[in-house]
C-alpha positions as CSV (number, residue, x, y, z in Angstrom):
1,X,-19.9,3.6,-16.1
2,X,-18.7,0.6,-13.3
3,X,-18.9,2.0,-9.7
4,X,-14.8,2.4,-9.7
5,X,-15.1,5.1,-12.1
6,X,-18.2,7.0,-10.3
7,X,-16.3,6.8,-7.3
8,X,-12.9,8.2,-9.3
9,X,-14.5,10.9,-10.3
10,X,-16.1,11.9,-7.1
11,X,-12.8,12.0,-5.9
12,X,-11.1,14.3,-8.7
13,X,-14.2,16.5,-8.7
14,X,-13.6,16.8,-4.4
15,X,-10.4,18.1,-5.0
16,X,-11.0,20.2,-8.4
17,X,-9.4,17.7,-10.9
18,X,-10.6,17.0,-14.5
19,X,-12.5,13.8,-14.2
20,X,-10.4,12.6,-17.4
21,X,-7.4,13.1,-15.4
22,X,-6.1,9.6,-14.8
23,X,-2.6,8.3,-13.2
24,X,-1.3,4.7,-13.8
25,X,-2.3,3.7,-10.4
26,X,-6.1,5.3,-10.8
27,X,-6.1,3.4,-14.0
28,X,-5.1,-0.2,-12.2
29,X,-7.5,0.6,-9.6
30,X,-10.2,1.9,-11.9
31,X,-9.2,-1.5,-14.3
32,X,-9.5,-3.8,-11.5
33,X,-12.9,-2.5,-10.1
34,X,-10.5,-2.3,-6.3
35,X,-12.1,-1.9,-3.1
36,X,-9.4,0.1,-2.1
37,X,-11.3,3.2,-3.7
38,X,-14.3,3.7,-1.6
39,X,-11.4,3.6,1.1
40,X,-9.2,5.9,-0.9
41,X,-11.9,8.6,-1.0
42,X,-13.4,8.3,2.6
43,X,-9.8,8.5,4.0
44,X,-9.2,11.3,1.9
45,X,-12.1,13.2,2.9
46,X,-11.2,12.1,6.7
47,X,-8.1,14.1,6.0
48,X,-10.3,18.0,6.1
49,X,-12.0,17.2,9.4
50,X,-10.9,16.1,13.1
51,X,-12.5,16.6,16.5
52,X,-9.0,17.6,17.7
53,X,-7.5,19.9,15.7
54,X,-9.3,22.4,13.7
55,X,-10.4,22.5,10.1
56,X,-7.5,25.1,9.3
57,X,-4.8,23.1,11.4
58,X,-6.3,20.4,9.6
59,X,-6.0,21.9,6.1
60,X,-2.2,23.1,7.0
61,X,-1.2,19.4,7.9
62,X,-2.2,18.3,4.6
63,X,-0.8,21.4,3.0
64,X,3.2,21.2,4.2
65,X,2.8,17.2,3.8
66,X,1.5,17.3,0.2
67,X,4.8,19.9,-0.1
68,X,7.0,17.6,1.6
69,X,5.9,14.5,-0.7
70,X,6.4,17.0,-3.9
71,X,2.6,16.6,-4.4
72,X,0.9,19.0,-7.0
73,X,-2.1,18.1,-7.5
74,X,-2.7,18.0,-3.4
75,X,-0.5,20.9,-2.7
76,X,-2.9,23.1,-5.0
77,X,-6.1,21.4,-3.5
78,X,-4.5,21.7,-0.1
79,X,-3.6,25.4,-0.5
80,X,-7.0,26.6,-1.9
81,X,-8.8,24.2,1.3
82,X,-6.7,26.3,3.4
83,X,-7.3,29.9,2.3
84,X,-11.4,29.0,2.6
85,X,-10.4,27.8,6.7
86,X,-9.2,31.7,6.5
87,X,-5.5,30.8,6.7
88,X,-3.5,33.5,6.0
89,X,-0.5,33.4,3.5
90,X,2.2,33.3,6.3
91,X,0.2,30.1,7.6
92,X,0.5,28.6,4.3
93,X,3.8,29.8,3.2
94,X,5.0,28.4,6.8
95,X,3.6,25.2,5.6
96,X,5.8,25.3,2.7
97,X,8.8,26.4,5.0
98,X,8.4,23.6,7.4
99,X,8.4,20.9,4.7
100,X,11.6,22.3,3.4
101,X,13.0,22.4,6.8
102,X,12.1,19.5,8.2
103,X,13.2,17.5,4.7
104,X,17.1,18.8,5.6
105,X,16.2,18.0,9.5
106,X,15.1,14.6,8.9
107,X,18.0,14.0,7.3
108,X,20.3,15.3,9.3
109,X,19.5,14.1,12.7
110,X,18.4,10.4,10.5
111,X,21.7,10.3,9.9
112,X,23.1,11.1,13.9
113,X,20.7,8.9,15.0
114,X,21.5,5.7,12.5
115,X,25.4,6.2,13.3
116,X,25.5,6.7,16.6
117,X,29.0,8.3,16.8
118,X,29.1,11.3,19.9
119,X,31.5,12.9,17.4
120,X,28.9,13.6,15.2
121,X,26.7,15.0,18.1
122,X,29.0,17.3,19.0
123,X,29.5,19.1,15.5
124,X,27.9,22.1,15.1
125,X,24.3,21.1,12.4
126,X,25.0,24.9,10.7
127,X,21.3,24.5,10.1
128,X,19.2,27.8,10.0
129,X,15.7,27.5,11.7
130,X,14.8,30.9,12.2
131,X,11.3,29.5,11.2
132,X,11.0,27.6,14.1
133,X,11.9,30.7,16.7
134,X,8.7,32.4,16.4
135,X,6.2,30.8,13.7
136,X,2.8,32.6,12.4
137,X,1.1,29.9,13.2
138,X,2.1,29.9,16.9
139,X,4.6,27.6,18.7
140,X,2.7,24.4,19.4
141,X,1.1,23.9,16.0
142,X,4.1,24.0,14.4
143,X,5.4,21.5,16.5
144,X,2.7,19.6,15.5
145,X,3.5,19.9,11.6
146,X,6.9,19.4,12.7
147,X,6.1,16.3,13.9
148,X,3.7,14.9,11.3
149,X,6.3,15.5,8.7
150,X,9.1,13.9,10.6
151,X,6.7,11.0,10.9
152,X,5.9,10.9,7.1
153,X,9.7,11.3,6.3
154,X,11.1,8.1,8.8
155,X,13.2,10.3,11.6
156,X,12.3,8.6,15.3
157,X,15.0,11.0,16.7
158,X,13.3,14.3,15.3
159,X,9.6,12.5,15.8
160,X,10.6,11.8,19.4
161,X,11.7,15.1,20.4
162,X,8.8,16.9,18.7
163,X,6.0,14.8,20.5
164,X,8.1,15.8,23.9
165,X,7.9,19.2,22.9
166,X,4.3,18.9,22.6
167,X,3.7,17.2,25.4
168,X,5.4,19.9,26.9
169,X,3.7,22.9,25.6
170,X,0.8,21.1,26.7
171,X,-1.0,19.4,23.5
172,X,-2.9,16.4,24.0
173,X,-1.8,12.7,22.5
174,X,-5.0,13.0,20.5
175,X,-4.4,16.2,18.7
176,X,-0.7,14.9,18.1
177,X,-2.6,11.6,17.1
178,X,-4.7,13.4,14.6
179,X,-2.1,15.3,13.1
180,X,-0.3,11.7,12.2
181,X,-3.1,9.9,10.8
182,X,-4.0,13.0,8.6
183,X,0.3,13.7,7.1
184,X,-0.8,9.7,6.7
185,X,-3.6,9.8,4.8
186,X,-2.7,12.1,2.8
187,X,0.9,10.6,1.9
188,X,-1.4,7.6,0.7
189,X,-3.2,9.3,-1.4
190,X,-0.5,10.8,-3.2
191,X,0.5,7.5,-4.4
192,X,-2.4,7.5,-6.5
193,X,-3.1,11.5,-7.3
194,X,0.3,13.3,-7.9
């Protein structure tokens, strides 16, 4: 066994995946004995831990991007990582709901922002966000999912107004920071685990 495939299955077996489970891309990787997956697993592991935000917040980040980039495998991982960080299933289901939401969001205001037309500013969205009014996991954190997943999904209108938000409601750039880098790393990995 080379030292791609040790380190392949120390990755599957961190998140509870067979270590026969293989994608095309683990296979390349695997194949072409890549650097890339000592990276791959110590970014991944980065993912659970930050000295900003806290293993739960940490675990819920991970959880609503792995929803947002349709991610199985990670979603499930995510999920269970979450429930032992005691997070209740409104936490996670709010997860799930702010992927959704912000998905139809980024679109939406992507689209205001890229045409530039005040007639499109001043129709109504119609978009229901009853989520956001009063969220489980408390205003500011889900701000800062809010803003993680507009960051993984392209929307600098929606990314900008979230980070103001926070800044209002008095988080710190490092904890917004962290909450980037880990809807980052975790996008990343999905490209290989899905």
């Amino acid at each position: 066994m080379n030292e791609s495939t040790e380190i392949i299955n120390e990755i599957l077996q961190s998140l509870g995946i067979d270590q026969a489970y293989r994608t095309d891309c683990l296979t390349l990787l695997e194949k072409g004995e890549s650097r890339y997956l000592r990276d791959l697993k110590l970014n991944l592991a980065s993912t659970l831990t930050s000295e900003h935000l806290s293993a739960k917040e940490c675990a819920l980040i991970g959880l609503s991007t792995a929803i947002g980039n349709n991610n199985s495998l990670l979603t499930q991982f995510f999920t269970r990582y979450a429930e032992e960080q005691d997070a209740t299933a409104a936490e996670t289901g709010e997860a799930a709901g702010c992927a959704s939401l912000l998905a139809s969001n980024n679109v939406f205001y992507r689209f205001r922002h890229f045409t530039q037309k005040e007639k499109y500013g001043q129709i109504p969205a119609r978009i229901r966000m009853q989520l956001m009014a009063k969220p489980a996991t408390g205003k500011e954190f889900f701000e800062l999912m809010s803003l993680a997943i507009s960051a993984v999904n392209g929307c600098q209108m929606c990314v900008n107004a979230h980070e103001d938000s926070l800044i209002k409601l008095g988080a710190t750039e490092e904890r917004i920071f962290d909450a980037v880098r880990i809807a980052s790393l975790v996008t990343a990995a999905g490209k290989v685990i899905f």
